[in-house]
C-alpha positions in Angstrom: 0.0 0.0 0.0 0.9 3.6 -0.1 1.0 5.4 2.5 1.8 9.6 3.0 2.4 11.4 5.9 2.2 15.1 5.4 3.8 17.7 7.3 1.7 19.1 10.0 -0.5 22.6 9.8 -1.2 23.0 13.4 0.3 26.4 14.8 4.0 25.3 16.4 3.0 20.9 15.7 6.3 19.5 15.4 5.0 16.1 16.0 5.1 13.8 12.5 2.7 10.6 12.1 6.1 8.6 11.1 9.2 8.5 12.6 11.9 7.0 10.6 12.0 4.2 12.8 8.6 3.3 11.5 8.6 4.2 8.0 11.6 1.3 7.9 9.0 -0.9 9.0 6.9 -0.1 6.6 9.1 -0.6 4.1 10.7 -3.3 4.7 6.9 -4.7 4.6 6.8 -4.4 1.3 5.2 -0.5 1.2 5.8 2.5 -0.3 5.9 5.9 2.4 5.9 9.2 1.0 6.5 11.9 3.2 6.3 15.6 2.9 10.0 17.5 3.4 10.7 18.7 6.4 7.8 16.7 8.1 10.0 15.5 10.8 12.2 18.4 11.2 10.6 19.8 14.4 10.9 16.4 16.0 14.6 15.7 15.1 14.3 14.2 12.2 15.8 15.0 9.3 14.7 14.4 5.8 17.9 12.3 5.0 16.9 10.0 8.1 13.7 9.4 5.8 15.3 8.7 3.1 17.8 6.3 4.5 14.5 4.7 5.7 13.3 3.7 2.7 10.6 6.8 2.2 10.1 9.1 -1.0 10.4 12.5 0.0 8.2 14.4 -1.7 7.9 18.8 -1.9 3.9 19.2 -1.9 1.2 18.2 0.9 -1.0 17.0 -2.1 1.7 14.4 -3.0 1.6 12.9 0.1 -2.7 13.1 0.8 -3.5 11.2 -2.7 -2.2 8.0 -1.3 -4.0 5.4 -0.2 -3.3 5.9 3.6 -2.8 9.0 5.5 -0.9 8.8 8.9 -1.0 12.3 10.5 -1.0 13.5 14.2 -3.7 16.3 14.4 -6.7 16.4 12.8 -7.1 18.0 9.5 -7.4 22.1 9.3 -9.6 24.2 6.8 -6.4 24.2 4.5 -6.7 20.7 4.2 -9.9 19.7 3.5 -9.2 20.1 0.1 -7.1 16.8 0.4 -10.0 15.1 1.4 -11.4 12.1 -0.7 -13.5 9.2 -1.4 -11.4 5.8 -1.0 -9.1 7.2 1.1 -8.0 6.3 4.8 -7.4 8.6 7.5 -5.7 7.5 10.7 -4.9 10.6 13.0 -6.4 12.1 16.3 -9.9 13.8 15.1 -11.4 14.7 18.7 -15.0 15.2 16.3 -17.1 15.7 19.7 -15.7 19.4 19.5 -15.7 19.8 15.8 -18.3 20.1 13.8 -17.2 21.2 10.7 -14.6 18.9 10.0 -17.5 16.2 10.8 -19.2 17.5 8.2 -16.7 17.9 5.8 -14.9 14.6 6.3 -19.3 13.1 5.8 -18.8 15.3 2.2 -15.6 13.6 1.3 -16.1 10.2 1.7 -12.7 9.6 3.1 -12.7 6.6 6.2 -11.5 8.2 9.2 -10.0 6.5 11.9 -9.3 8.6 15.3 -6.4 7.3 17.5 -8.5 8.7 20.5 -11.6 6.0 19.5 -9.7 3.1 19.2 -10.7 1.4 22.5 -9.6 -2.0 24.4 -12.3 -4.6 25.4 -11.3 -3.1 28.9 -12.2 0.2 28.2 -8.4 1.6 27.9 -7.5 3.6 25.2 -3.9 2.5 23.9 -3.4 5.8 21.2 -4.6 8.0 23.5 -2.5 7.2 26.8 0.9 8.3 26.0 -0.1 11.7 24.6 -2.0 11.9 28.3 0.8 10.5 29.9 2.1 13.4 28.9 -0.1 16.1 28.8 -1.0 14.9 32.6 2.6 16.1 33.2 3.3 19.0 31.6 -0.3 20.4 32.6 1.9 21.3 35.9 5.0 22.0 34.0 3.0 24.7 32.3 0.9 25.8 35.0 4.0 26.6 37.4 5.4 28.8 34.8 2.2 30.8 34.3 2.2 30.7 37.8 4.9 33.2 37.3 4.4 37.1 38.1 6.0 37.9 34.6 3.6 35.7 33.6 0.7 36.9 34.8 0.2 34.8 37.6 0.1 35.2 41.3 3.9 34.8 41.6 3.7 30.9 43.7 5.7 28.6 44.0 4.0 25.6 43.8 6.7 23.7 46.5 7.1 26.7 48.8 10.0 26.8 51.1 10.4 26.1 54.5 8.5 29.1 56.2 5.8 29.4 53.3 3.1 27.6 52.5 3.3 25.2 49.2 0.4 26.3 46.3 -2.8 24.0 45.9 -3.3 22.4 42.3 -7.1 21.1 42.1 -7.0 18.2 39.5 -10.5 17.5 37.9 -10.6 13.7 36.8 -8.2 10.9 38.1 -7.8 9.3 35.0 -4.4 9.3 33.2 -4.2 12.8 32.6 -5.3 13.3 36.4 -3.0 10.5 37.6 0.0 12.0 35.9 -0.7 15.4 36.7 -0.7 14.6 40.5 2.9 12.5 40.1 4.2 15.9 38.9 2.7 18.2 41.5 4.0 15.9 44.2 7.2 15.6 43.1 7.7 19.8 43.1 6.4 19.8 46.4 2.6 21.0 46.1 -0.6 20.3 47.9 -3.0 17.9 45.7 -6.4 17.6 45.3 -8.2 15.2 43.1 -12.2 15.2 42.3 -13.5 12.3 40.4 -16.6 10.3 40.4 -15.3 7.1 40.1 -14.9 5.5 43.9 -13.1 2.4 42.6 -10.5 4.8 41.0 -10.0 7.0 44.0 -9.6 3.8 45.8 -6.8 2.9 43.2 -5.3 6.3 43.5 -5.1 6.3 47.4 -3.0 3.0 46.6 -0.4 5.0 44.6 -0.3 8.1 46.1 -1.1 7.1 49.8 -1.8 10.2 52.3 0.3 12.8 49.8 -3.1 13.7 48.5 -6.1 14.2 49.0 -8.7 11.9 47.1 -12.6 13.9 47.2 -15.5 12.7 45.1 -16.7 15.1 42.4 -19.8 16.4 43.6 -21.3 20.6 43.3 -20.2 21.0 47.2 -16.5 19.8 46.7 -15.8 21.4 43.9 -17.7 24.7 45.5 -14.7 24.2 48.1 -12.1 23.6 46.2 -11.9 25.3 42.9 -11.7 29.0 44.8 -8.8 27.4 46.8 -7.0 26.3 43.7 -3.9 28.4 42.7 -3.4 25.6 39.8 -6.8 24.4 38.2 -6.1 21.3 35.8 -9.1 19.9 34.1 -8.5 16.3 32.8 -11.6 15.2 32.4 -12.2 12.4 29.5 -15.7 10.9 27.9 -14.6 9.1 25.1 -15.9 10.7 21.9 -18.2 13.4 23.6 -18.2 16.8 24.6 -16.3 17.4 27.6 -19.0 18.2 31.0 -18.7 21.3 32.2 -17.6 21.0 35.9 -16.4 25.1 36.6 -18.9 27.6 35.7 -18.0 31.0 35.4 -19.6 32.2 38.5 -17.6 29.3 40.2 -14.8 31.2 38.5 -14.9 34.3 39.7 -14.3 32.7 43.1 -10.6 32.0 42.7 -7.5 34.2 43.4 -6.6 36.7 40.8 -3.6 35.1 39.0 -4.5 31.8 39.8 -3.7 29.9 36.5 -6.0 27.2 34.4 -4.8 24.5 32.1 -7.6 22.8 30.8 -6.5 19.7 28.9 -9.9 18.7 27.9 -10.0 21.5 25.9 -9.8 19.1 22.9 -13.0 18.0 23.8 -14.5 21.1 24.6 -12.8 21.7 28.0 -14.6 21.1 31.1 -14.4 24.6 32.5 -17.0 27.6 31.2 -14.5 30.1 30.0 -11.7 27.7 28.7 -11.3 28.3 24.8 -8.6 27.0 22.4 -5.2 28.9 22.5 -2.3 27.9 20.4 1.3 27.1 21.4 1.9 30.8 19.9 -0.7 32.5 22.0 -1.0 29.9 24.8 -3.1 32.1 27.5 -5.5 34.7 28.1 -6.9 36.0 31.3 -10.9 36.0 32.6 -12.1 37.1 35.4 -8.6 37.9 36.7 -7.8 34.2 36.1 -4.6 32.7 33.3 -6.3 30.6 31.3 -4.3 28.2 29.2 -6.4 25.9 26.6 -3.8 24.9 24.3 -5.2 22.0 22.4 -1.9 20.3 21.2 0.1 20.5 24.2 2.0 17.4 23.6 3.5 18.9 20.4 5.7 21.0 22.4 7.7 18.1 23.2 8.1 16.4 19.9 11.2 14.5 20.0 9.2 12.4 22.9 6.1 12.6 21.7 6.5 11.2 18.3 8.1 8.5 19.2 5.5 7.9 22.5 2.8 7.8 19.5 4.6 5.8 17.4 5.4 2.6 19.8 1.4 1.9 19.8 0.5 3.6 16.4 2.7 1.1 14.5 1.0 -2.4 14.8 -2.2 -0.5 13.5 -0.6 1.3 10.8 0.8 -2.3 9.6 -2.6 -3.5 9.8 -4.5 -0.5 8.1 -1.1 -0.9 5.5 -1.5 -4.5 5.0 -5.2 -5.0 5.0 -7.0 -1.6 4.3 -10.3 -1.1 5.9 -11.1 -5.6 6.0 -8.4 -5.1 9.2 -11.9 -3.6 11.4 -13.1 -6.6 10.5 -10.8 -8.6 12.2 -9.7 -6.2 14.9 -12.3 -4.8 17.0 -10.0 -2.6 19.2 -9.4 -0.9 15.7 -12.6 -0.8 14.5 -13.8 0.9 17.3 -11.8 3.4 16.1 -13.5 4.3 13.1 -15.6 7.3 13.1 -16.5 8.4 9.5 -16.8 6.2 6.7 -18.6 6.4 2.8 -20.3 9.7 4.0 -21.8 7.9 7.1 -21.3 8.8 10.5 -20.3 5.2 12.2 -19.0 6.1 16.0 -21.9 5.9 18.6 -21.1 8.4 21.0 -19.8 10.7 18.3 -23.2 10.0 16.5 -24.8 11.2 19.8 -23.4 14.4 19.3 -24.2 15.0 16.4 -27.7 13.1 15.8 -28.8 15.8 12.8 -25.7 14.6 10.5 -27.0 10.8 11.0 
């Protein structure tokens, strides 16, 4: 098969679909990879490390879209929905819960889309998903201390304090991976922790890992009344696969916290789970509301790209192979990757992301 992977579009995405590592795979399969010059530049690799792969390199984004596969990171912007056809296969991130014009225009197309975030174990766990969590859990708090920051805009904490003064709170919302990671970073600088989630069995799970270093509350209106104002780091890391994001902090709720007190909401790709959380960009990461630093960035994993590509790649691969090998008859032998598929032959196929959008079924 032939597969291209483009360069991404996405404001400061260094992340590529394929790192050379891969594409030798591939090739050694039996496939042909084209890929798009200086596609891997921003994560270290260069286009002679394709080539020495086994990959074309090609000078146009339209060289590398007409093939029969397209392995990207991010989902397709305005500028490429041009690329867009019947026949083809799209395997990226799509997050469509939070996008309804690329829904529709991948239904126009006709192209089969397959979202990484979709593709879904019989246990529930989401294997394309987790390392970008893993993390985005951790540099939620990376972030969030350097907005913290008075140059920054923030109230000037230190989130570890120092003998003598008090450490800073960070209020995580969701103890899933995102949550989970987030809290291993906090710790470690020396913070006080809060988690909220509604899941008992997985506050039980996290009291197992973290012990007494934090404290474990279950999501409900009067604990997050109490602790959101409290918060001088917010992180919302809240995740319903293939829907819209619940919206946990209202403004009003908002308007309780400290000015300067910062916000990452990484849910933002999903919506974001906090009222005035709206998409930034790596270029123009924050703005501030009601006195608070918001930061909404939807691709915050791309700011690590050497790591993140690579992350991706270890559990993109097999399915790549498959998609590569196979085409679309591997979802009929794979059901972890079928789940994955969210658009095909201008239908709609994901439940939940047919939920949200019940007027394009």
């Amino acid at each position: 098969m032939e597969i291209g992977v483009p360069r991404e579009t996405k404001d400061q995405e260094f992340r590529v679909g394929l790192s050379p590592s891969s594409v030798r795979v591939l090739v050694e399969r039996g496939h042909a990879v084209f890929v798009e010059k200086e596609a891997g530049l921003g994560s270290g690799f260069s286009d002679s490390d394709y080539g020495q792969a086994g990959a074309t390199l090609v000078p146009l984004a339209k060289d590398v879209w007409s093939r029969d596969l397209v392995v990207k990171v991010k989902e397709p912007l305005a500028s490429e929905y041009e690329f867009l056809r019947s026949g083809q296969i799209l395997f990226t991130y799509l997050h469509l819960a939070a996008n309804r014009s690329l829904t529709e225009r991948l239904l126009e197309s006709g192209v089969s889309a397959i979202a990484y975030e979709t593709v879904e174990l019989p246990d529930r766990r989401l294997p394309l998903l987790t390392p970008m969590s893993i993390i985005a859990g951790r540099l939620s708090v990376q972030f969030g201390a350097h907005f913290l920051e008075r140059q920054q805009g923030g109230r000037g904490v230190l989130l570890g304090g120092i003998p003598g003064v008090k450490p800073g709170r960070v209020v995580i919302l969701g103890g899933g991976v995102v949550g989970t990671e987030a809290a291993r970073m906090a710790i470690g600088m020396g913070a006080q922790v809060q988690i909220l989630d509604i899941n008992v069995d997985r506050l039980s799970y996290l009291e197992t890992l973290f012990g007494s270093r934090i404290e474990l509350l279950y999501s409900n209106a009067n604990h997050l009344e109490a602790a959101v104002p409290e918060a001088d780091l917010l992180i919302g890391a809240v995740l319903i696969s293939a829907k819209r994001a619940p919206t946990l902090v209202t403004r009003a709720l908002l308007k309780q916290m400290r000015p300067g007190s910062v916000i990452v909401d990484v849910a933002v790709d999903q919506g974001g789970c906090i009222e005035t959380v709206r998409p930034t960009s790596h270029t123009h990461p924050t703005y501030i509301e009601e006195g608070v630093v918001h930061y909404g960035v939807p691709n915050m994993p791309g700011a690590v790209p050497w790591t993140a590509t690579q992350a991706l790649n270890n559990t993109t691969l097999p399915y790549v192979l498959k998609l590569a090998h196979s085409g679309l008859a591997a979802l009929e032998t794979d059901s972890v990757l079928a789940m994955g598929l969210n658009v095909q032959r201008h239908q709609l196929i994901h439940p939940a992301v047919r939920e949200v959008f019940p007027d394009l079924v």
